[in-house]
N, C-alpha and C positions, 0 to 999 in steps of 0.2 A: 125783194129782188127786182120786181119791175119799175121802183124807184132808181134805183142804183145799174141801168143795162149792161154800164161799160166796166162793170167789177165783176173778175173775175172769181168768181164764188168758189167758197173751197168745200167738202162736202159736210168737215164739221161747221163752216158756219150754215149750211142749210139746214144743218140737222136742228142747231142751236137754235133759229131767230124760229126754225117747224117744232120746236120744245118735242122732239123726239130722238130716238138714240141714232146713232152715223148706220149702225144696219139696217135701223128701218128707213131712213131715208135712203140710202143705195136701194133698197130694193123697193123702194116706190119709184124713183126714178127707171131706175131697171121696167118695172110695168107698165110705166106711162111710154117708155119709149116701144117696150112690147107691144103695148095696147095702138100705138100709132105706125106699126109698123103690119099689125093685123087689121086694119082700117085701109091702111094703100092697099092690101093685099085683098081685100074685099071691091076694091073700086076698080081693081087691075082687073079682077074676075068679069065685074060686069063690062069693062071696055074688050075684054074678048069677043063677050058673048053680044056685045051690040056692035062689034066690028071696027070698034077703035084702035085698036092693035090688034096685031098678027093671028091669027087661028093659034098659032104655034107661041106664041107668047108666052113664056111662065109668069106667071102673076106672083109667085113667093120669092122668086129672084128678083123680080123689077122692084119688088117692095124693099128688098132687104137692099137693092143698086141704090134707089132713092136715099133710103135712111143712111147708107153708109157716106155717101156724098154730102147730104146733106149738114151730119153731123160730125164730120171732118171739115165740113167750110164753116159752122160754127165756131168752132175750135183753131181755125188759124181766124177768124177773125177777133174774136175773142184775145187772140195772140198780137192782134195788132195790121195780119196782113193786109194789104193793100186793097182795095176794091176791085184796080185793076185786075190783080191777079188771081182774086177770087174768081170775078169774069171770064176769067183765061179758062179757068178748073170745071163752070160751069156749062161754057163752051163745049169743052170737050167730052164730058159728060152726055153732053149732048146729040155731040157727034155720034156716038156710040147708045145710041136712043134706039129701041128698048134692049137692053143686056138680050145675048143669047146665053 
């Protein structure tokens, strides 16, 4: 995979080139995106408690705003989109720092 960045991978060939079945690779994906989505959500916790963000801040939203953002700008880039316009999306994302 991280020979090939700009291929968009389909899931049976990760499963193929991971010599494991297409459900077990869905659901390792699926846990690794879990797993990093419970790690912001661990870091989000302690920028409350050290006063990085808001008292009032949810840490399991901000995690879940991050990853959904994040893993939608993969995917139009992956698509081809523009950098510009990724820029645009992360912008505004931004704008709206931290989700209520």
């Amino acid at each position: 995979m991280h020979a090939d960045v700009a291929h968009s991978w389909s899931l049976k060939e990760l499963a193929d080139i991971s010599h494991m079945s297409r459900q077990v690779a869905r659901d390792t994906l699926a846990e690794w995106r879990a797993q990093s989505q419970v790690h912001l959500r661990d870091r989000f916790q302690r920028a409350v408690a050290e006063g990085d963000l808001p008292a009032d801040a949810d840490p399991e939203l901000t995690a879940r705003y991050v990853m959904t953002i994040a893993n939608d700008m993969a995917v139009q880039a992956a698509g081809g989109a523009a950098s510009e316009d990724l820029q645009r999306v992360a912008d505004a994302a931004l704008r709206n720092w931290p989700p209520s």
